[in-house]
NUKE-889331 format. One record per atom (N, C-alpha, C): x, y, z; residue in one letter; residue number from 1. Coordinates in pm, whole numbers, plus 50000, padded with zeros to 5 digits. Atoms other than C-alpha are relative to their C-alpha. Example, Ala and Ser with C-alpha at 12.3 -4.5 7.8 and 13.67 -1.06 7.14 Angstrom:
<pts>
PT     X     Y     Z r   k
PT 50089 49881 50000 A   1
PT 51230 49550 50780 A   1
PT 50090 50120 50000 A   1
PT 49918 49881 49994 S   2
PT 51367 49894 50714 S   2
PT 49923 50109 50073 S   2
</pts>
This chain:
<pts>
PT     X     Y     Z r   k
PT 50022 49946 49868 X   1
PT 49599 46767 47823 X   1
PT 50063 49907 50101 X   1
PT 49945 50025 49898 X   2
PT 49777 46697 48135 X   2
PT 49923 50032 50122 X   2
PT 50085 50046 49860 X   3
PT 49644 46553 48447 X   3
PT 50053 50093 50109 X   3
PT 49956 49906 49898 X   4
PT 49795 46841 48663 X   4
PT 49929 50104 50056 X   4
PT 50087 49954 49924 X   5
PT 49687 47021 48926 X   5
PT 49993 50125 49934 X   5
PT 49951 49863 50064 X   6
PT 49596 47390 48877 X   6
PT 50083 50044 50120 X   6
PT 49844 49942 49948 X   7
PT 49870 47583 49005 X   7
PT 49918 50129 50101 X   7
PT 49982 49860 49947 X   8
PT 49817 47840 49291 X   8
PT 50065 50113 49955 X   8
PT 49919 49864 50001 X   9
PT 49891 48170 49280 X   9
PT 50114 50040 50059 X   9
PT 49968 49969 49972 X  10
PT 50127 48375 49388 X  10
PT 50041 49972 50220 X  10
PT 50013 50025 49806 X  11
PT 50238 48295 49824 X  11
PT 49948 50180 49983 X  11
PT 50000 49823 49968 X  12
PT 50133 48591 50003 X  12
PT 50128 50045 50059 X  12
PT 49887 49874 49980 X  13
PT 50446 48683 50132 X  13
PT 50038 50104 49907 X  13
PT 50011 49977 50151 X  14
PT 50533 48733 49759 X  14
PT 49924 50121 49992 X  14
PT 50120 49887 50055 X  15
PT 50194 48938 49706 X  15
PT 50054 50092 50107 X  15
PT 50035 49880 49965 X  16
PT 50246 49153 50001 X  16
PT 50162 50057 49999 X  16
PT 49899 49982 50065 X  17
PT 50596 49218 49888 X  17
PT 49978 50106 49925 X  17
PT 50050 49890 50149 X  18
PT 50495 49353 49539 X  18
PT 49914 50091 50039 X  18
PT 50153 49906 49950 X  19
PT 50159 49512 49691 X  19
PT 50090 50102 50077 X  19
PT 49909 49910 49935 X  20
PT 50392 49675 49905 X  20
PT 50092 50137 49922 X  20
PT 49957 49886 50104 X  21
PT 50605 49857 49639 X  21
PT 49907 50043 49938 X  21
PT 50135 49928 50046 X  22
PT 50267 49896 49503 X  22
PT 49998 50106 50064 X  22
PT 50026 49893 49873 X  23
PT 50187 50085 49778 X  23
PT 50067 50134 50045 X  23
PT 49889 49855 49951 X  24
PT 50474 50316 49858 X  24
PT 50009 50089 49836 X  24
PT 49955 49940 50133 X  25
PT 50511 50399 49454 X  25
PT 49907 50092 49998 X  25
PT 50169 49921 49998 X  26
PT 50136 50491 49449 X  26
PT 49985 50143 50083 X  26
PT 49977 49894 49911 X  27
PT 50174 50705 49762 X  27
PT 50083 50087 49950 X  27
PT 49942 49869 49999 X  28
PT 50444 50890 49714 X  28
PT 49988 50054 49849 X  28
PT 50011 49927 50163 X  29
PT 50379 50948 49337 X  29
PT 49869 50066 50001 X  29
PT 50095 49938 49966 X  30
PT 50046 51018 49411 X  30
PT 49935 50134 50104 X  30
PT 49935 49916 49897 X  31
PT 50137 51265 49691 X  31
PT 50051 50150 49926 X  31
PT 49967 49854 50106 X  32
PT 50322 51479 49426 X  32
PT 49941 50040 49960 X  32
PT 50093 49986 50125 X  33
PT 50119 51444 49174 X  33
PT 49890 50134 50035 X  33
PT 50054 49933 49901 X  34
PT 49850 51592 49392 X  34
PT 50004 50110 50045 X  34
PT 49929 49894 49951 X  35
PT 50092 51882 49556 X  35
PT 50007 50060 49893 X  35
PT 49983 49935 50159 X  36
PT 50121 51997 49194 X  36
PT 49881 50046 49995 X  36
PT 50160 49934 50024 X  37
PT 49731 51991 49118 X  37
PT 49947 50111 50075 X  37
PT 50048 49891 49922 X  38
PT 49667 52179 49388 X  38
PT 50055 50068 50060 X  38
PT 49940 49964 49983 X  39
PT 49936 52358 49435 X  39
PT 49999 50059 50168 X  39
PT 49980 50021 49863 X  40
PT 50000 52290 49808 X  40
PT 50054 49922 50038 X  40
PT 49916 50058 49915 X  41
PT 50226 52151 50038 X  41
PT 49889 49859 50054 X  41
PT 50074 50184 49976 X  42
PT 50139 51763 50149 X  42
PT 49997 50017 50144 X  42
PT 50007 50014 49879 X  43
PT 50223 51878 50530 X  43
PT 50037 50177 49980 X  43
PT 49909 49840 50031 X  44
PT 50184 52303 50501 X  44
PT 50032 50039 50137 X  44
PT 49994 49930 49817 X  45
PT 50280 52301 50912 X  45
PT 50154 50044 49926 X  45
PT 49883 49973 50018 X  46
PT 50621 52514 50817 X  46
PT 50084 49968 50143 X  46
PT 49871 50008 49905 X  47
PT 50942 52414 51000 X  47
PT 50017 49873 50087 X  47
PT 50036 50163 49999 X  48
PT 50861 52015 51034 X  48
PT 50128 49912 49996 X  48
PT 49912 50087 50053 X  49
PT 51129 51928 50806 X  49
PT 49923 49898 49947 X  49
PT 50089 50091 50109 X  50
PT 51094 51617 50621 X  50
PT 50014 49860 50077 X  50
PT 49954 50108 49943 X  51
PT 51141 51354 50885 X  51
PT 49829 49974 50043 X  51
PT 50099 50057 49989 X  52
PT 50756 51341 50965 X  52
PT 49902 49914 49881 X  52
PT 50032 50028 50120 X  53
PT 50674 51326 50607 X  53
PT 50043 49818 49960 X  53
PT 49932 50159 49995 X  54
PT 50917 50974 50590 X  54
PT 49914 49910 50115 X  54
PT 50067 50073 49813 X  55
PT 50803 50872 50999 X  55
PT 49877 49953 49870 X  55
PT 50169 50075 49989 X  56
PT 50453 50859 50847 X  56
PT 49972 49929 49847 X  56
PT 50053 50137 50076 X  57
PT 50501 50682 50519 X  57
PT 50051 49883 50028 X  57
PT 49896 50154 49951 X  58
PT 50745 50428 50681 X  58
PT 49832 49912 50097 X  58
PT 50114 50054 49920 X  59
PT 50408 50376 50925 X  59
PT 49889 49958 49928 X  59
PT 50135 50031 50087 X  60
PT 50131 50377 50668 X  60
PT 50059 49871 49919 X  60
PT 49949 50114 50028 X  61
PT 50356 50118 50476 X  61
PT 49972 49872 50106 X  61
PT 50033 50106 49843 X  62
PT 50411 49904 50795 X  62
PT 49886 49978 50009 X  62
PT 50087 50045 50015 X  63
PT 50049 49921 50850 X  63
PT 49887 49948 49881 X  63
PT 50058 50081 50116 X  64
PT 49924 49801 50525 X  64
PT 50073 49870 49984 X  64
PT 49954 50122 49993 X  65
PT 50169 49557 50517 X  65
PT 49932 49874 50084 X  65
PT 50064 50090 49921 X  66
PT 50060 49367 50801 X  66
PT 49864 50016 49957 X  66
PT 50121 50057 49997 X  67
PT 49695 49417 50717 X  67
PT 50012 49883 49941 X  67
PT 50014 50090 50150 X  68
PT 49769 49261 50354 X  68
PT 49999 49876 50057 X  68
PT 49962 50069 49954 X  69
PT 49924 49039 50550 X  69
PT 49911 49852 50068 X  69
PT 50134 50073 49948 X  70
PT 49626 48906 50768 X  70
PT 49908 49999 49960 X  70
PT 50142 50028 50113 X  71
PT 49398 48934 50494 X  71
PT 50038 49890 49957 X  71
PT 49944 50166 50102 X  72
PT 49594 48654 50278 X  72
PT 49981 49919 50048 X  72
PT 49972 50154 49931 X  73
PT 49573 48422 50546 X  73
PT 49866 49930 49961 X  73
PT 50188 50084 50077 X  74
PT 49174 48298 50389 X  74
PT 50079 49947 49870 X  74
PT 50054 50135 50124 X  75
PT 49134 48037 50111 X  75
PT 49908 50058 49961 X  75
PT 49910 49940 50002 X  76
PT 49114 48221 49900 X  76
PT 49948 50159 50036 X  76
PT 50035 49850 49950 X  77
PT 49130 48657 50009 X  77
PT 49865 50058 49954 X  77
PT 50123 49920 50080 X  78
PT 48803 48823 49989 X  78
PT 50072 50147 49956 X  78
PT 49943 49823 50121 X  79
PT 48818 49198 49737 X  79
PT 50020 50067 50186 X  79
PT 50052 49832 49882 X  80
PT 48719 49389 50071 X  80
PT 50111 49983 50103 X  80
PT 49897 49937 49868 X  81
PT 49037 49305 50272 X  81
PT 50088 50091 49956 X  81
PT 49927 49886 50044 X  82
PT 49189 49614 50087 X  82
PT 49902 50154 50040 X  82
PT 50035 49892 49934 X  83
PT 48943 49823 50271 X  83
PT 50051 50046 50091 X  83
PT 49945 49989 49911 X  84
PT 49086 49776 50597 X  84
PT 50180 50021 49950 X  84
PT 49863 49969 50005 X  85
PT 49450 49780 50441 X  85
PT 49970 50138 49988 X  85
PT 50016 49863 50024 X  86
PT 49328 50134 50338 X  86
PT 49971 50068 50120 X  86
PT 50036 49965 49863 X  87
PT 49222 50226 50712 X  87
PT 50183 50013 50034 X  87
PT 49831 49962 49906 X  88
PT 49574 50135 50835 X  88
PT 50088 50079 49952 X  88
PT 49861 49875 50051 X  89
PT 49778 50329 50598 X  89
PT 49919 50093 49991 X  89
PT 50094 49857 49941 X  90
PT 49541 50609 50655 X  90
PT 50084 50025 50165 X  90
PT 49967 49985 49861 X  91
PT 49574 50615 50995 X  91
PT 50148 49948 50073 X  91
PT 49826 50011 49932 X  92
PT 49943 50486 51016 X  92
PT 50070 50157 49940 X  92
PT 49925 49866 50047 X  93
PT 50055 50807 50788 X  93
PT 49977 50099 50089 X  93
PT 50019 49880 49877 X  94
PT 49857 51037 51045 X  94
PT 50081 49963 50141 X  94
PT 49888 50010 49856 X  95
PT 50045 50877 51340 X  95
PT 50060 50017 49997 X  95
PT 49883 49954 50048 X  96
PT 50329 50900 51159 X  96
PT 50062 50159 49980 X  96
PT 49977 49904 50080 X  97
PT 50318 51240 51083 X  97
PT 50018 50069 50156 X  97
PT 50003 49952 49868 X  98
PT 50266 51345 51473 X  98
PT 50129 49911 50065 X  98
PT 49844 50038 49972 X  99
PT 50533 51103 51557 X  99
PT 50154 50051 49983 X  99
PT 49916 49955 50117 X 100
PT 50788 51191 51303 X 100
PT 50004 50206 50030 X 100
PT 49981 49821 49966 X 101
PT 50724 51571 51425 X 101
PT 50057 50012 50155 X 101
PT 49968 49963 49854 X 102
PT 50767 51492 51816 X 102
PT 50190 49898 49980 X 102
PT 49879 50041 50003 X 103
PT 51083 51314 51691 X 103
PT 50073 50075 49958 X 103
PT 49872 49882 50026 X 104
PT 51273 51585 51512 X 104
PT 49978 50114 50081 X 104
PT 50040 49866 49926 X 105
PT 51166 51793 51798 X 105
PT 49919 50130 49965 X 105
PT 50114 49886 50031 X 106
PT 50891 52019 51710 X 106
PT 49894 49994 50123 X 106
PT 50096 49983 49886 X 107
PT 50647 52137 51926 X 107
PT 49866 49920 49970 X 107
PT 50119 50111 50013 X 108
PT 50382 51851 51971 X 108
PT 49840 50071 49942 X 108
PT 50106 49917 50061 X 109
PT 50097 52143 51886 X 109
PT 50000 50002 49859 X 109
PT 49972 49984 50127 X 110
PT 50268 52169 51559 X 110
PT 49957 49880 49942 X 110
PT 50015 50117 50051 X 111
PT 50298 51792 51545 X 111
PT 49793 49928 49935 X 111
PT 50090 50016 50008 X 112
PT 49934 51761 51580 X 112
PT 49916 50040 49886 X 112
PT 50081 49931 50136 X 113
PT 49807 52021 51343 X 113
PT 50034 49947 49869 X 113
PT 49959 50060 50122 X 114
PT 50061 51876 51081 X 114
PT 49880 49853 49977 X 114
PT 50090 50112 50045 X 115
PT 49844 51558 51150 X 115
PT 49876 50028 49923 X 115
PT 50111 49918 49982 X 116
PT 49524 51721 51152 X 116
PT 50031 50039 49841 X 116
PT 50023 49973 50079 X 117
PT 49581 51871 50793 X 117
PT 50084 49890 49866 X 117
PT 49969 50119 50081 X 118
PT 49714 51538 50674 X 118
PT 49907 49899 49993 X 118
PT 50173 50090 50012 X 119
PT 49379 51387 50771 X 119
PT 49935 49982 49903 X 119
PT 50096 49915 50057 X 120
PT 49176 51660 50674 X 120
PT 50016 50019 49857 X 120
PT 49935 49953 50118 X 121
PT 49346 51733 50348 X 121
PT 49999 49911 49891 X 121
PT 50024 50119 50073 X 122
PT 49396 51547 50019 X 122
PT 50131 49929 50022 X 122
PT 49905 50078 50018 X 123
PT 49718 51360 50135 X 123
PT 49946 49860 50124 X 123
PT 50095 50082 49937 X 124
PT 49475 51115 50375 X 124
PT 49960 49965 49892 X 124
PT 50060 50058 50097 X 125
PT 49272 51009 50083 X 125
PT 50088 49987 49870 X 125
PT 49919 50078 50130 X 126
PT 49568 50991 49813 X 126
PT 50078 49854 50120 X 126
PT 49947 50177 49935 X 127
PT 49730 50700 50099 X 127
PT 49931 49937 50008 X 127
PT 50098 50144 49982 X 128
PT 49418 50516 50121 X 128
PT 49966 49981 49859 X 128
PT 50047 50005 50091 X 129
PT 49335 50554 49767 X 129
PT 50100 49857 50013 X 129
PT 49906 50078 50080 X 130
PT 49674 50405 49679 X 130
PT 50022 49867 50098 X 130
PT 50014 50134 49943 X 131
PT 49624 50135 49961 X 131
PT 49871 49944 49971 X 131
PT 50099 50076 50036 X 132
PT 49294 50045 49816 X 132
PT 50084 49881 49868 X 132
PT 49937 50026 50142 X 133
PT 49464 50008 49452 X 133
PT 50100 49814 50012 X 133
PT 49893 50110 50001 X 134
PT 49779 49804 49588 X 134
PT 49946 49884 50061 X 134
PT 50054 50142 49907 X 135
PT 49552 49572 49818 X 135
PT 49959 49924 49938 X 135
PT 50109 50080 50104 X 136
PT 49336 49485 49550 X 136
PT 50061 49936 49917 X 136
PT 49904 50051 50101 X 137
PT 49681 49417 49316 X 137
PT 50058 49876 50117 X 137
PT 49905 50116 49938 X 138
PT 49822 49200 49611 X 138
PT 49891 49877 50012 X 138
PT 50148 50096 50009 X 139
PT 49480 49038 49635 X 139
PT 49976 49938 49866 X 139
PT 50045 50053 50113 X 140
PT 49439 48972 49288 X 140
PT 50187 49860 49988 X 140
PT 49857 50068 50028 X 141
PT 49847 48818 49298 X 141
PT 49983 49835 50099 X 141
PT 49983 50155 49954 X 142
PT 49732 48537 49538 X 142
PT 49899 49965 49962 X 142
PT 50113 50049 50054 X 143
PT 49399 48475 49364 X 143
PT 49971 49905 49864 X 143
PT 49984 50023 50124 X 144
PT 49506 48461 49048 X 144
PT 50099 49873 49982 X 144
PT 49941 50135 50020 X 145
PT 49584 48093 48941 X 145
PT 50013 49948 49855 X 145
PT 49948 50078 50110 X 146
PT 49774 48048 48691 X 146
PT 50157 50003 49957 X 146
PT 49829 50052 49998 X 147
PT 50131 47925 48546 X 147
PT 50073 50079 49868 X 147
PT 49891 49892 50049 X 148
PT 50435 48104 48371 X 148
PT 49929 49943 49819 X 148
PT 50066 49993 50136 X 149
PT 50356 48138 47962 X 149
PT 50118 49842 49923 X 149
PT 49908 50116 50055 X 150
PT 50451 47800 47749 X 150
PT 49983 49988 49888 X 150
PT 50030 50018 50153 X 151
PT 50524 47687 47412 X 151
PT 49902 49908 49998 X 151
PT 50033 50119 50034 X 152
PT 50365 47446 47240 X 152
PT 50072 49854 49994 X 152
PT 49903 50141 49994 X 153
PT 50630 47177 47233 X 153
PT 50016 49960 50121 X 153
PT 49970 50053 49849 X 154
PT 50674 47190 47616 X 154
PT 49880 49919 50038 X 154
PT 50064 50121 49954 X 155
PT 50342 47009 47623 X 155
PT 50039 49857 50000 X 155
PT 49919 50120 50030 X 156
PT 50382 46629 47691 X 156
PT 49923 49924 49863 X 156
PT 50056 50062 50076 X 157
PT 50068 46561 47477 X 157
PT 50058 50002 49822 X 157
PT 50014 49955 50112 X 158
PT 50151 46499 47100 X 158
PT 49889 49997 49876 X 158
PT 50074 49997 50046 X 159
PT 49836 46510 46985 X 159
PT 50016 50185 49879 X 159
PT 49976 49882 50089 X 160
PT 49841 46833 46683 X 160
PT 49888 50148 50076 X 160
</pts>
């Protein structure tokens, strides 16, 4: 045995990096997935286009990011700051989705309702799901302390 420290985890930039592709994979795979089961549209306001659909995962991203972000900053992250990451990409996808509608020019009524049944609907609770999931994976990436896999010979001890 070697007198060395234990090794931190993962930085959080790092974690909210990965947590991040966590995050968007989850979503939008989870999104389909979803649109399949229940054979329904993820935004059924017709004549949207698909630029609110993007607007509001580019926003729900963005805001999970930064939560993750200001969660990591504790010694070390408590589990529950992947609640609040789940709030913001909740509520960044619905801004997004009213945004992303008054941007490709749609009528802001439209924009709204599109929100409104992105709330209400199951594509609100598949983005927070999948920002619970990834918070808890970026959380576990700076928690988790320990070092890359080694032989046996790379020890210095030669004890058998």
């Amino acid at each position: 045995m070697t007198n060395e420290q234990r090794p931190a985890g993962v930085s959080p930039p790092v974690a909210v990096v990965f947590a991040s592709v966590v995050f968007i994979a989850l979503s939008i795979g989870g999104l389909g997935v979803t649109s399949l089961v229940v054979d329904a549209d993820v935004i059924p306001v017709r004549g949207l286009g698909a630029i609110p659909g993007i607007i509001g995962q580019v926003l729900a991203l963005a805001g999970f990011a930064a939560t993750l972000w200001w969660g990591l900053r504790a010694d070390p992250p408590g589990w529950l700051t992947a609640v609040p990451c789940a709030i913001a990409a909740y509520l960044g996808e619905v801004l997004g989705v009213v945004l992303g509608a008054l941007v490709s020019g749609a009528d802001p009524v439209r924009g709204v309702a599109a929100a409104q049944s992105v709330a209400l609907g199951f594509p609100g609770p598949v983005v927070a799901g999948a920002a619970v999931l990834a918070g808890l994976f970026g959380i576990l990436l700076v928690r988790a302390r320990t070092t890359g896999p080694r032989w046996r010979w790379e020890d210095e001890d030669e004890s058998p």
